[in-house]
C-alpha positions as CSV (number, residue, x, y, z in Angstrom):
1,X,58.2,49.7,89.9
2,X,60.5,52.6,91.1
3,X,64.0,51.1,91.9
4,X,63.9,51.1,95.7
5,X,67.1,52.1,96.3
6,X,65.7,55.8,95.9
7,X,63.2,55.4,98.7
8,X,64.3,55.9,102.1
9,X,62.4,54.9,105.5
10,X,61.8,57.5,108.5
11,X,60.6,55.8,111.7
12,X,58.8,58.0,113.9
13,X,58.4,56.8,117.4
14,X,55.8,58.0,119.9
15,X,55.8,58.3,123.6
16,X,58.8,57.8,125.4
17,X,60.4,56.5,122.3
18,X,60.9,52.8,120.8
19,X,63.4,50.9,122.6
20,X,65.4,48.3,121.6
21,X,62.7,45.5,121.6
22,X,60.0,47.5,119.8
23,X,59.0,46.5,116.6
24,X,60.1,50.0,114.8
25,X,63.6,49.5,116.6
26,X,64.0,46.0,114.5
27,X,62.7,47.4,111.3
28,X,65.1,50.1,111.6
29,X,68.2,47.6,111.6
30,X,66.2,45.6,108.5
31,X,65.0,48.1,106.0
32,X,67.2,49.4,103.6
33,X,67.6,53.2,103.8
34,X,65.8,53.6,107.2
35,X,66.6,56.3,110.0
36,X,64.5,57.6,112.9
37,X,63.6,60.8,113.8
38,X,65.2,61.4,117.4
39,X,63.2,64.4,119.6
40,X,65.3,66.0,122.4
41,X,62.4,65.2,125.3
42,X,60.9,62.2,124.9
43,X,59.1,61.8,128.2
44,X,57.7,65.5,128.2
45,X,56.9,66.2,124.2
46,X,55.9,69.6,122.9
47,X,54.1,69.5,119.6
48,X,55.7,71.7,118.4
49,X,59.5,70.7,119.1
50,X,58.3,67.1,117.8
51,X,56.7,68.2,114.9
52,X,60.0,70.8,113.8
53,X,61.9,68.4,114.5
54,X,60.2,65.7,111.5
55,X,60.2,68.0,109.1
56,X,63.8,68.7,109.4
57,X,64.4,65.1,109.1
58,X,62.3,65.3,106.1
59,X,64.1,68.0,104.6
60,X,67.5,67.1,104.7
61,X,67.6,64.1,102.4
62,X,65.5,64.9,98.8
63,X,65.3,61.5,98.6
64,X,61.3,60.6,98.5
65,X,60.5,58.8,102.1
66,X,58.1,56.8,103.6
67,X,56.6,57.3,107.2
68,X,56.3,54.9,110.0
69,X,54.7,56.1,113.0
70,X,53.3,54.5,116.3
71,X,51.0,56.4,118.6
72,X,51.9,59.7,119.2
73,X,54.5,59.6,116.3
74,X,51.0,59.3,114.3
75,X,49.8,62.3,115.8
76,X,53.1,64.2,115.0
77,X,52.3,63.0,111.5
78,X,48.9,64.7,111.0
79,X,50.2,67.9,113.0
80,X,53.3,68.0,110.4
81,X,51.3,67.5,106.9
82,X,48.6,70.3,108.3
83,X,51.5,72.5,107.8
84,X,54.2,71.9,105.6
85,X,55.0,73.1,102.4
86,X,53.9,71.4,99.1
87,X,57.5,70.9,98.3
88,X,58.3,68.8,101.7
89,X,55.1,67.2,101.5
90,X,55.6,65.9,97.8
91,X,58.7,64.1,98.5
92,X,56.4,61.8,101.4
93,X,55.2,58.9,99.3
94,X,53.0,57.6,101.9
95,X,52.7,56.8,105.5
96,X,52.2,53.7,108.0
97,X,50.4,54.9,110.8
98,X,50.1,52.3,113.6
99,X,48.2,52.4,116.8
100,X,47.3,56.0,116.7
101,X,47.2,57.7,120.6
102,X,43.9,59.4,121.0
103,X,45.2,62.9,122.9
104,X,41.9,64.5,123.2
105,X,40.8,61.2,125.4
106,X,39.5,61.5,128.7
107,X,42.4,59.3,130.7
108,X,44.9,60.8,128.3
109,X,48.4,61.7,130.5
110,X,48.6,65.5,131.1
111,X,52.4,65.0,128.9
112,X,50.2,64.4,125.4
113,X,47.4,66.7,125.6
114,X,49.5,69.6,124.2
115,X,49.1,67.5,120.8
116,X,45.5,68.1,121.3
117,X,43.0,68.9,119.0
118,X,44.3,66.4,116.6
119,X,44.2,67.5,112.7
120,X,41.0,66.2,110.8
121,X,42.3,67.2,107.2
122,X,42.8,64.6,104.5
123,X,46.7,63.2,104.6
124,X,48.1,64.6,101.3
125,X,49.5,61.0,100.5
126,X,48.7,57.4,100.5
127,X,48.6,56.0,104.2
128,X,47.4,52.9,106.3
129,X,46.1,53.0,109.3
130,X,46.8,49.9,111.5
131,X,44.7,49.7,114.8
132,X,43.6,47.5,117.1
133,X,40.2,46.7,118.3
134,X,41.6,46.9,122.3
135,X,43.8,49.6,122.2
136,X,43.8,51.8,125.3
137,X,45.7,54.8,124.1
138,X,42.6,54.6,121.2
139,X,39.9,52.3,121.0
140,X,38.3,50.6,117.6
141,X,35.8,53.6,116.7
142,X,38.3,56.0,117.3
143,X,41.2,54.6,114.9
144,X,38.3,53.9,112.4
145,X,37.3,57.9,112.7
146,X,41.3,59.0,112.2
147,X,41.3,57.1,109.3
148,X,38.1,58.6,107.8
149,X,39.5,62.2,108.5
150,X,43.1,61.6,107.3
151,X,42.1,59.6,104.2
152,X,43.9,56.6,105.2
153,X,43.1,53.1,104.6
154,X,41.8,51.1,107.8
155,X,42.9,47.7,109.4
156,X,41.8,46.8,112.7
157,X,43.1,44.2,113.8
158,X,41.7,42.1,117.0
159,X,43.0,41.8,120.3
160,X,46.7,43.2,119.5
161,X,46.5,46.2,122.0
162,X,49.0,49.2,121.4
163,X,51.1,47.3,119.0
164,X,54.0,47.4,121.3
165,X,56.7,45.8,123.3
166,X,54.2,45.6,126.4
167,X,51.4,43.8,123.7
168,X,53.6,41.6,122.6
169,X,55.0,42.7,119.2
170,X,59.1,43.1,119.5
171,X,59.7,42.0,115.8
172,X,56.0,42.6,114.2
173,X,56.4,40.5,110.9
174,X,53.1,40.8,110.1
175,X,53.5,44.4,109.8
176,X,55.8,44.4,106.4
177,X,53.0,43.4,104.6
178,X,51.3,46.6,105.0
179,X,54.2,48.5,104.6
180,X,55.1,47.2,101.3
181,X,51.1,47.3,99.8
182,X,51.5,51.2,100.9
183,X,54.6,50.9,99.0
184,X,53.6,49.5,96.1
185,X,51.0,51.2,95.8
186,X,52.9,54.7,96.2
187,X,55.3,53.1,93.4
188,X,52.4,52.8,90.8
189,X,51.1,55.9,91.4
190,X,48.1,55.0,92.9
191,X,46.8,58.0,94.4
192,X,43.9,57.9,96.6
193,X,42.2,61.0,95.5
194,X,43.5,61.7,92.0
């Protein structure tokens, strides 16, 4: 196994941003190596500010990274790997995408549908997808068709909502352990689609 001290952490928060309670807000403060991408607008996001503004956080450390994203962050995700360069995109050694927003809903708010249509490409590395089966912001079949297009490993989990302060999940514990399977498997070199 790689020695961990190379890999850094890159939070990437959706909607309105992660405050102090949210889950991605703790695993900042407890994972070694972890920063968060800040965006200037957080209540009115433009895709393409948002996704500009990932890819400098990417760039400036050539340390490899790995993602964690909630909701829109996950969207910002796709939109970012549809059009980076190989070399940015090599140093990504996987990605935790968690409750996924669905901007090309009906009910979406008018602030997220600039994100619309949401990439359908394969991810270019290793992710999970971690959604829930009564999520309003995207519901089961959705999360589960996100994953098929982006290549990503799927876990639905039941009942959890948006995987947020509002649902319930401040600290998310449970959450580490599919951050550190993406991890490992990202260490051995376990590439999806070799």
């Amino acid at each position: 196994m790689r020695n961990n001290t190379e890999l850094r952490y890159l939070i990437v928060p959706g909607w309105q941003g992660s405050p102090a309670e949210h889950w991605q807000s703790h695993w900042q403060q407890v994972l070694p190596q972890c920063a968060r991408v800040e965006q200037d607008d957080w209540l009115l996001p433009q895709r393409h500010a948002w996704v500009a503004e990932l890819e400098q956080q990417i760039a400036i450390d050539q340390r490899p990274v790995l993602l964690i994203a909630h909701s829109l962050g996950c969207v910002t995700v796709a939109h970012w790997a549809a059009q980076a360069s190989s070399d940015l995109l090599a140093r990504v050694r996987g990605a935790l995408l968690v409750a996924p927003a669905d901007v090309e809903r009906q009910d979406c708010p008018a602030a997220l549908r600039n994100f619309a249509p949401i990439p359908n490409a394969d991810l270019p590395f290793p992710s999970v997808l971690v959604g829930s089966s009564n999520d309003h912001a995207a519901d089961a079949q959705r999360a589960l068709q996100f994953a098929q297009q982006w290549g990503s490993e799927a876990v639905i989990l039941p009942n959890v909502g948006h995987i947020n302060v509002c649902s319930g999940h401040q600290r998310w514990e449970q959450g580490f352990a599919w951050l550190y399977q993406l991890q490992e498997r990202s260490d051995l070199g376990d590439q999806r689609r070799a």
